[in-house]
N, C-alpha and C positions, 0 to 999 in steps of 0.2 A: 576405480580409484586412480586419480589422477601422479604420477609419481615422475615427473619430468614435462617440463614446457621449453621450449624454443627458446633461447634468450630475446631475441626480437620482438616476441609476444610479452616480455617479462617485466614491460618498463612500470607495471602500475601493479603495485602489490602492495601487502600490509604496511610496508615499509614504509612507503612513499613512491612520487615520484621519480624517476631521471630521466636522463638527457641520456646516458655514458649507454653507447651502443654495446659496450663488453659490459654491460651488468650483467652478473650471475646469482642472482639473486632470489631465491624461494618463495614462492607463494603458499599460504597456509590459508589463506580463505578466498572464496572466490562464490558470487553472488550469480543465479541467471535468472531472468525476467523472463514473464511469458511475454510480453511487451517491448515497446518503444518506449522510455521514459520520459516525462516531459523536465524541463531543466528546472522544474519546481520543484519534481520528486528527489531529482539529482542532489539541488542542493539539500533538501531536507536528508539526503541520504549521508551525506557530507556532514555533516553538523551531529545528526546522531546516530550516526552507525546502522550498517543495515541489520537486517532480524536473520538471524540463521536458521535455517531450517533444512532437517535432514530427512530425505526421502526413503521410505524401507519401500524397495523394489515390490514386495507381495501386497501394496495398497493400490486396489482402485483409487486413480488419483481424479478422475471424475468425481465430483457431489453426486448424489444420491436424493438430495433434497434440498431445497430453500433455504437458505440461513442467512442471519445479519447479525455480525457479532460486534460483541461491544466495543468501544474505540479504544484505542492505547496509544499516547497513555490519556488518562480520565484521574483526575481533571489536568487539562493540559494548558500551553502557552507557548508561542501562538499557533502550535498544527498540533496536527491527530490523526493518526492512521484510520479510517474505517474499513473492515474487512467483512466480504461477504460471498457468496458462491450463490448458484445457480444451476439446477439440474436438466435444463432445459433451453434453447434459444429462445428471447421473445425482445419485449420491446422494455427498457428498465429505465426508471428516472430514481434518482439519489436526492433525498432535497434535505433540508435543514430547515425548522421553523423556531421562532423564539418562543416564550414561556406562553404568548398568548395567542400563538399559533398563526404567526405573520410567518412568510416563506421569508429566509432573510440570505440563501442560497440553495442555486440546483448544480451540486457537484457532477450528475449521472441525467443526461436523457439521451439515449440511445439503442438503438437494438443491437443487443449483445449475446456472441455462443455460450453455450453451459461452460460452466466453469470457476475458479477461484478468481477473487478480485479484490485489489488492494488501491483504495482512495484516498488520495491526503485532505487533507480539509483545511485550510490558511483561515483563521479567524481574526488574522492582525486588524482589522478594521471594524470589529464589535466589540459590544460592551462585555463585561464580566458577567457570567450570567448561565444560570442552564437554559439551554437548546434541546431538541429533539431530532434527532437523523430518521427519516423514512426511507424503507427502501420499497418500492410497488413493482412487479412483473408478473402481470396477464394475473392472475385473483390472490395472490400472494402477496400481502401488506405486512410489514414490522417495522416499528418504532424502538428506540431505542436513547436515552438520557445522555447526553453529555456535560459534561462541565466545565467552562472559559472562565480561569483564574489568571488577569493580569496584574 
């Protein structure tokens, strides 16, 4: 548990930010990436708050297995978190297809380590409508329904 920061470290907290190099000011939440965030995420992070999540030290924080979980929020306007993990290194493509199965975006193609993984999805440029998110690495396939309500 974190109970004391440096004031110098302290300029960017719940509060907001400053300038005022004597700020003494508390932090009460504080976010860490397993990543580099692109300034797409940033701002979606800005806009609606990040997700909190608390780690119990006695969890294998590796997957165990394959998953692709549903997006949040559903039905959304105009982004969508998709979240999914990985029990293995391989090669992963992300795609998005419309209702009749046109690819109309590839969020993921890359070889990626085992692990958890958080994608935004910007839809500001289609129509209203359900989509379907695929996620494929090495014989592991899942689909999963979203919904684009502008």
């Amino acid at each position: 548990s974190i109970k004391k920061i440096h004031p110098i470290f302290a300029y960017l907290a719940k509060s907001g930010y400053t300038d005022d190099a004597v700020w003494k000011g508390e932090i009460f939440e504080f976010n860490i990436f397993s990543k580099a965030l692109s300034s797409e995420e940033v701002l979606y992070l800005f806009k609606n708050g990040a997700v909190s999540t608390s780690i119990d030290e006695n969890l294998n924080l590796l997957p165990e297995e394959f998953s692709l979980m549903q997006n949040y929020p559903n039905p959304f306007n105009p982004s969508t978190i998709i979240k999914y993990q990985l029990p293995k290194d391989g090669f992963v493509t992300l795609k998005v297809y419309d209702i009749l199965g046109r690819e109309v975006k590839t969020l993921v193609s890359e070889y990626q380590n085992k692990g958890r993984y958080d994608v935004i999805f910007n839809a500001e440029n289609l129509a209203s409508g359900i989509y379907i998110y695929q996620l494929r690495s090495g014989s592991f396939i899942a689909n999963k329904k979203l919904l684009l309500m502008k």
